[in-house]
C-alpha positions in Angstrom: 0.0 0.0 0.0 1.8 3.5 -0.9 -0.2 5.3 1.8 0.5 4.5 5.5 -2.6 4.0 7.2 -2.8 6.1 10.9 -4.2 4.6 14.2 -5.3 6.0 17.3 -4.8 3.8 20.3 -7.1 4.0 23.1 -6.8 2.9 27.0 -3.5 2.5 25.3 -1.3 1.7 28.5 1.9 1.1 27.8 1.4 0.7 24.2 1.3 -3.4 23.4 -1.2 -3.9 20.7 0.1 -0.4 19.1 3.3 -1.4 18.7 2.1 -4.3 16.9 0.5 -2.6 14.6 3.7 -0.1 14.6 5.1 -3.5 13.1 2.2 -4.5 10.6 3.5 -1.0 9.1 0.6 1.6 10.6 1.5 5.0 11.4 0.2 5.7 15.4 -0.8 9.5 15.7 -1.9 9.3 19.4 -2.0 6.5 22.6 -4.9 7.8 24.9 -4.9 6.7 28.8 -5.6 7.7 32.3 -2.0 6.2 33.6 0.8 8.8 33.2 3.6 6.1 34.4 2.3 4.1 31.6 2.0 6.9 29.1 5.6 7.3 29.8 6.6 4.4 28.0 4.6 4.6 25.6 5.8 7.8 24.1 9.2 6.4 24.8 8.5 3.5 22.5 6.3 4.4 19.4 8.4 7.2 17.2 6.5 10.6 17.4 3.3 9.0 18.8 1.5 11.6 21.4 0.8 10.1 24.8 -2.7 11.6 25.7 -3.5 11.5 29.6 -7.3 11.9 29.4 -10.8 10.9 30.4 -12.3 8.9 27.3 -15.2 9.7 28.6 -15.2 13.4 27.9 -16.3 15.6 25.1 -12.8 17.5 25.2 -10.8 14.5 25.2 -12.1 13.6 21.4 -11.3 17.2 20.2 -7.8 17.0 21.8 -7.1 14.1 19.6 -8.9 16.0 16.3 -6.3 18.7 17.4 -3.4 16.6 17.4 -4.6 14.3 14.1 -5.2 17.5 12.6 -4.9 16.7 8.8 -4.6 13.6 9.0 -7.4 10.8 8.7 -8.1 8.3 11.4 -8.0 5.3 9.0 -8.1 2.6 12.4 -9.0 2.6 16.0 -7.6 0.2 18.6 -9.1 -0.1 21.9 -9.1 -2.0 24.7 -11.2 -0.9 27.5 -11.3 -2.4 31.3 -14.6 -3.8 31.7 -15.4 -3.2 35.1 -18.8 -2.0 34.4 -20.7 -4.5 33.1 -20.2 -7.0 35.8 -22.5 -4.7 37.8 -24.9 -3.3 35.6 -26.1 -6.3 33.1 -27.4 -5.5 29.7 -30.3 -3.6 30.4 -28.8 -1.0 31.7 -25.7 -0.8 28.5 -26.2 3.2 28.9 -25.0 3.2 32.6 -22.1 5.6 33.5 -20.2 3.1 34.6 -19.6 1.5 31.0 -18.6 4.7 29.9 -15.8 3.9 28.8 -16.7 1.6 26.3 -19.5 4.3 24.9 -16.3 6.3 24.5 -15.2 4.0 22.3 -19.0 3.8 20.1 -18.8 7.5 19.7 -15.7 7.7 19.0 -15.9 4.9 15.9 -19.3 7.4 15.2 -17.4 10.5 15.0 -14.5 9.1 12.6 -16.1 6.7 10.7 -12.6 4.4 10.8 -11.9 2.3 7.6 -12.1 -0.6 10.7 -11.6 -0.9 14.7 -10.2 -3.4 16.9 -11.5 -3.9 20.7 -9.9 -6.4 23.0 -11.2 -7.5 26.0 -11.1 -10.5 28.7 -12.5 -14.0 27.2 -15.0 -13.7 30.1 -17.0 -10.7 28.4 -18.3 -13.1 25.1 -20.2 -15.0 27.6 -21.3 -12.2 30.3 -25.0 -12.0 31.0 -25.4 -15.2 28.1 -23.6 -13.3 26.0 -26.2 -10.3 25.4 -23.7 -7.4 26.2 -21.3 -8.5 23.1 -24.5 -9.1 21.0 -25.0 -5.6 22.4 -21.9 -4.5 21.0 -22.3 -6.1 18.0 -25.5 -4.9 17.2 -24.2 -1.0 18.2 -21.4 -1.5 15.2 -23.7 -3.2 13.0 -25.8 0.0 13.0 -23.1 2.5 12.4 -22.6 0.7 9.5 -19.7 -2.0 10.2 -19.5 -5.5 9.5 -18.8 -7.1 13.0 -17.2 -10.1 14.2 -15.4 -11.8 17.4 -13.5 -14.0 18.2 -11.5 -15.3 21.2 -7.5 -15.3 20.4 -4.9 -17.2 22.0 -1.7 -15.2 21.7 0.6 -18.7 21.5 -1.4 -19.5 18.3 0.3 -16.2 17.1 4.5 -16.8 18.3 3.8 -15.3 22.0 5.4 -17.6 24.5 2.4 -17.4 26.3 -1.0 -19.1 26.9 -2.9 -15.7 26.6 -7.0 -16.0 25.5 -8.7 -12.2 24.6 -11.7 -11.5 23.0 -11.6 -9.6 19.9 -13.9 -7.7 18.2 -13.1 -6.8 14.4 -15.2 -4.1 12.9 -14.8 -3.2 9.2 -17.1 -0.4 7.7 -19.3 -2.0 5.3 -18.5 -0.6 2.0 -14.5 -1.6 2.6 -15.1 -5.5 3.3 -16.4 -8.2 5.8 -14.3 -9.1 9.2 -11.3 -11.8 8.8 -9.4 -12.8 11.6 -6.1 -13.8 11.2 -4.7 -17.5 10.8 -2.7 -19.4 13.7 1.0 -19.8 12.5 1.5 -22.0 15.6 -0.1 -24.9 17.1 -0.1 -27.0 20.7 2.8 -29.0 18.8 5.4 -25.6 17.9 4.4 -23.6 20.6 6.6 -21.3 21.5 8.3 -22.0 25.1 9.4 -20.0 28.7 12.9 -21.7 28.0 13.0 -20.8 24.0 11.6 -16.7 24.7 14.6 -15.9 28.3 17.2 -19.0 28.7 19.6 -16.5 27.1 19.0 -13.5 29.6 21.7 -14.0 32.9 20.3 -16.3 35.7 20.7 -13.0 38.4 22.0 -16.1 40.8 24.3 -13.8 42.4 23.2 -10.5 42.3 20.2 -8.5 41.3 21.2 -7.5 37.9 20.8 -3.6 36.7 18.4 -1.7 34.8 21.1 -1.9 31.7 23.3 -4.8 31.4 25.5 -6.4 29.2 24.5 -9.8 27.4 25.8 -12.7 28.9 25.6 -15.2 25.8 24.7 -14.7 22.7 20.8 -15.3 21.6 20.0 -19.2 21.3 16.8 -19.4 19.2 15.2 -18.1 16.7 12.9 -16.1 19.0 15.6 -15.3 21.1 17.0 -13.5 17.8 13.9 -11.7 17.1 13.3 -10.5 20.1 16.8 -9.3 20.3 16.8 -7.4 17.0 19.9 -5.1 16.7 19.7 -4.1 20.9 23.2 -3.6 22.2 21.8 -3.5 25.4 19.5 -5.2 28.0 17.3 -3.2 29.9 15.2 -4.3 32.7 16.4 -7.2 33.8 16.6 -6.4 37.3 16.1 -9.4 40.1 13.9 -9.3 43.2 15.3 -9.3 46.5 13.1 -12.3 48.1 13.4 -13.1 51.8 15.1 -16.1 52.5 12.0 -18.0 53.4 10.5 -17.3 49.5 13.7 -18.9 48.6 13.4 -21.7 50.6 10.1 -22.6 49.5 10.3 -22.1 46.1 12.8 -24.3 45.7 10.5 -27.6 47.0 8.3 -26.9 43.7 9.3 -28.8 40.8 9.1 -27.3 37.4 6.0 -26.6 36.4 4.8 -27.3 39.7 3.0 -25.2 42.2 1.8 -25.3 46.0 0.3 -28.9 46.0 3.7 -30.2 45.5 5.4 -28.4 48.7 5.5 -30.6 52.1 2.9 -30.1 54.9 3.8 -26.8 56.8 5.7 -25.0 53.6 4.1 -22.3 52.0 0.9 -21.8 53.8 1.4 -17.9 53.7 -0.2 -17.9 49.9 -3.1 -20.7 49.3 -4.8 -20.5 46.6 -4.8 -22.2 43.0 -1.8 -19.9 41.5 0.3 -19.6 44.5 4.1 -21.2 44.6 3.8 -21.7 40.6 7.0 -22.3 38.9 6.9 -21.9 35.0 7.3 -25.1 32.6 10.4 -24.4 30.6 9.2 -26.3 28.2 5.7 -25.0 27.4 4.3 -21.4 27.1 4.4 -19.0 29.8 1.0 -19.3 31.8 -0.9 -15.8 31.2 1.4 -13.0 32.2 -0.4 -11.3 35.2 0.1 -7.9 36.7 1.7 -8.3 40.1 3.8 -11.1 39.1 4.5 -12.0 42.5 2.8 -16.1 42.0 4.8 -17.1 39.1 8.7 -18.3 39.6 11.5 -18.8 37.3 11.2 -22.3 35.6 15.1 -22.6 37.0 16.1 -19.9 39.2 14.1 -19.6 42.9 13.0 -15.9 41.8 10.2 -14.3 40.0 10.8 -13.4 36.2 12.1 -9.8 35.5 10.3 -7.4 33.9 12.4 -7.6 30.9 12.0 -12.0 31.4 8.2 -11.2 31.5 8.1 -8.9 28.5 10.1 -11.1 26.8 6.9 -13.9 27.4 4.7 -11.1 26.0 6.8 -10.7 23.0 8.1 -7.0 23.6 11.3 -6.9 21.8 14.4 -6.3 24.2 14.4 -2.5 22.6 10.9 -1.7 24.1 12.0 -0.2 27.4 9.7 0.0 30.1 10.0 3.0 32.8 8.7 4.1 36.1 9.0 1.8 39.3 9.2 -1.8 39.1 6.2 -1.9 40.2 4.8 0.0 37.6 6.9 -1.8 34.9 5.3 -5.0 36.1 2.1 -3.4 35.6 2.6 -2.4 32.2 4.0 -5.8 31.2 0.7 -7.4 32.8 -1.5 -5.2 31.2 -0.8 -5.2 27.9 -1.8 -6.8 24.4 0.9 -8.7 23.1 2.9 -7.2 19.9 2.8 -10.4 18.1 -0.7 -10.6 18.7 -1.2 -6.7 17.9 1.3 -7.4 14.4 -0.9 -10.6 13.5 -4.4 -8.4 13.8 -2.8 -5.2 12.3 -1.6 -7.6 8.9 -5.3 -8.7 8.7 -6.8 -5.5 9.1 -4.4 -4.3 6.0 -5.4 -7.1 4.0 -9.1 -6.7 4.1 -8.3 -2.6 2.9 -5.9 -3.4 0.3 -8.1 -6.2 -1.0 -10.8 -3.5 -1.1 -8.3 -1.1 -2.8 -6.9 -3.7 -5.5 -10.8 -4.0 -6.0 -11.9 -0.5 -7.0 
């Protein structure tokens, strides 16, 4: 295509599914969130791209971003907004204040009239209330004059280390094309693994590691590679300091084990079904969470790093993550990942250039 398409990224955080559709070869004018320390990052990471810190919710906020579009034409939007609402309000009430935020994102597809729109969401919203608020959604779109589809993704299927299930709905306005998700390029038998995305990155066995360090050994897969790209340097790998007693425990759980497997009397400070886990090298990271404080090191008796984490998520080792490590952690947890982003950004191009080739 010899135009570059441009995206707007809303509840953007630190930027996951936008960089993946940095990668499928759109332009991002603007990443739109309420989380400054993520926002950071963001603009860090996506050349030129104006981190927004706004309330989707308001009338300013969408002439803010016609401001900062200004000539240019909003040709995608990409959204992926928290859900909290719905679990209180159910379907009859879909106009409720508390789902504002994903009314944001109807008016804002009604004011721009996108070429398409992608919305991601936890797995558990396709079958909230038996499934009437996404029929809800669906029916919204349908009537702003977009073919509609979803479909729940697993981010492994796409080259992401990780066992990561999100909802996706794929809107393309109707006189461009119909919805087509993208195809798996893995399956259960390639997956990508914990040991094949980090068994490169130093063990931290005897000291906590830096936010910039030196590579220890050179890359040892193909992922590896990739998500190395032409870095010279590795950022965020930086250890936790655990107590001796985490240590201790830890180190009674097998691979791919978790708290069923310690000895009567160990561990009883975290019980429930995530606590004491320790990765399987050999099979995709379980999902990437937030706190990160439940899942171990398949070898070493730590939690991953932030940059180990990311790694799982597929952020290449140039995407550097800032604030806190808290925060970090957060933005890791948080996000869409790039592969998956890259996989739905191709198949969003696709379905416009086949409309294109057909005019």
């Amino acid at each position: 295509m010899s135009t570059t398409l441009n995206a707007i990224d809303l509840f953007a955080g630190c930027g996951g599914l936008s960089k993946g559709f940095m990668d499928a070869g759109f332009n991002i004018i603007v990443g739109v969130d309420n989380d400054q320390a993520a926002l950071n990052t963001f603009v860090k990471n996506h050349n030129g791209a104006v981190a927004l810190n706004a309330d989707l919710s308001l009338q300013e906020t969408f002439d803010e971003i016609k401001r900062i579009a200004g000539e240019r034409k909003i040709d995608v939007i990409i959204a992926g907004p928290p859900c909290q609402g719905f679990s209180l309000t159910g379907p009859r009430n879909f106009d409720d204040k508390r789902n504002k935020l994903y009314l944001a994102v109807l008016e804002m597809v009604k004011q721009y009239q996108p070429k398409a729109f992608i919305i991601e969401n936890v797995p558990g919203m396709a079958t909230l209330y038996k499934g009437q608020i996404k029929e809800e959604i669906l029916k919204r779109f349908e009537k702003m004059g977009y073919n509609v589809d979803c479909k729940i993704l697993c981010a492994a299927d796409y080259g992401v280390p990780q066992i990561r299930k999100r909802l996706i709905f794929m809107g393309i306005r109707k006189d461009i094309g119909m919805p087509n998700f993208p195809e798996p390029e893995f399956t259960s038998d390639n997956y990508r693994t914990c040991r094949d995305a980090v068994s490169d990155l130093p063990s931290l066995i005897n000291d906590l590691g830096a936010e910039e360090l030196e590579y220890s050994q050179k890359p040892q897969t193909e992922y590896q590679k990739l998500m190395r790209g032409q870095c010279p340097v590795l950022h965020n790998h930086l250890g936790t300091n655990h107590t001796q007693m985490v240590k201790d425990t830890i180190a009674l759980v097998p691979e791919g084990g978790n708290y069923k497997d310690l000895p009567p009397g160990w561990g009883e400070s975290r019980k429930f079904h995530m606590a004491w886990t320790r990765l399987n090298g050999n099979a995709p990271a379980r999902t990437v969470d937030t706190g990160h404080r439940n899942l171990f090191h398949y070898e070493y008796n730590r939690i991953p790093t932030v940059r180990e984490s990311a790694r799982m998520q597929s952020f290449p080792d140039d995407f550097v993550f800032t604030g806190t490590k808290t925060q970090q952690s957060r933005q890791v947890g948080n996000a869409v990942p790039p592969l998956l982003g890259k996989a739905l950004g191709k198949a969003i191009l696709n379905i416009i250039e086949e409309q294109n080739n057909n005019e």
